[in-house]
C-alpha positions in Angstrom: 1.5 6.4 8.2 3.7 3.9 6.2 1.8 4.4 3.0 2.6 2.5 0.1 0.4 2.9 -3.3 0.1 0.7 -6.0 -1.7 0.9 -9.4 -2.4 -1.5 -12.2 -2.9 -1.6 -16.0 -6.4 0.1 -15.9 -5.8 2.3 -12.8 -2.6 4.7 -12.9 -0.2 5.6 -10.1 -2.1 9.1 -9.6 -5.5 7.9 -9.0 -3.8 7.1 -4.9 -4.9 3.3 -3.8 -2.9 2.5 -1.3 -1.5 -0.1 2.0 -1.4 2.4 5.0 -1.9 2.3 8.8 -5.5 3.2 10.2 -5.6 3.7 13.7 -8.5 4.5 13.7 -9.9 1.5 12.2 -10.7 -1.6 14.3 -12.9 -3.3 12.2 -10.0 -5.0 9.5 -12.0 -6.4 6.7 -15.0 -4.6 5.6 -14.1 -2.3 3.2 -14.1 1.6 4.6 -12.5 3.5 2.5 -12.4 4.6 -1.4 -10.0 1.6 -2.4 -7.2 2.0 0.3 -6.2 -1.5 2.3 -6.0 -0.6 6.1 -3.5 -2.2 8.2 -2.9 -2.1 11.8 0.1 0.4 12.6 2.3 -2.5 13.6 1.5 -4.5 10.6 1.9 -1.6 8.4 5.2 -0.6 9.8 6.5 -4.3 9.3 5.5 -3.9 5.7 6.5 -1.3 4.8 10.0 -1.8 5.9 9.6 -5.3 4.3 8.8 -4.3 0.9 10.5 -2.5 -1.7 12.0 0.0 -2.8 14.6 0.6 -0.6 14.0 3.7 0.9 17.2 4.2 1.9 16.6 5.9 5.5 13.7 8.4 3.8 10.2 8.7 4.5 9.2 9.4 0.4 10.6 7.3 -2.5 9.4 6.0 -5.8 10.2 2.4 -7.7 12.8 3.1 -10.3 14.5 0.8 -12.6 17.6 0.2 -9.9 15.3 0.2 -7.2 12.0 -1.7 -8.4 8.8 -2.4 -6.0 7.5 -5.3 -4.9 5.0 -7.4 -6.8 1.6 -6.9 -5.0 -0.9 -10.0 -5.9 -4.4 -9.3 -4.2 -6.4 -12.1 -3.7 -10.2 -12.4 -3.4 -13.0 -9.7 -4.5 -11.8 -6.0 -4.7 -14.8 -4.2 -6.0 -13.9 -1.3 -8.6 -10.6 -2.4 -8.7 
């Protein structure tokens, strides 16, 4: 739940890295996954009603040019990415 993806200049929007909730994850910080960023639920939630775009009330929206993302820095190593 509250999944938001995000790409860069040598990865594209359809290769699906991602923020999201894993409850079933309790061990934040080793990497888990194929490139995702787990969050707990609450966190993830608080996000992803944080950040843009405005979803307007919906559960599925993409950045446009009226209603951009937010900038995502990551900081520290991020291997493959």
């Amino acid at each position: 739940p509250f999944t938001m993806f995000f790409y860069n200049e040598k990865y594209p929007k359809w290769e699906g890295y991602g923020i999201h909730a894993a409850p079933w994850n309790n061990n934040f910080g080793e990497p888990r996954s194929h490139g995702c960023i787990n969050l707990k639920t609450e966190d993830a939630e608080k996000l992803f009603h944080w950040a843009k775009p405005d979803t307007f009330g919906k559960s599925v929206i993409e950045e446009s040019d009226d209603n951009p993302g937010t900038d995502l820095i990551i900081f520290g190593d991020t291997p493959g990415f």
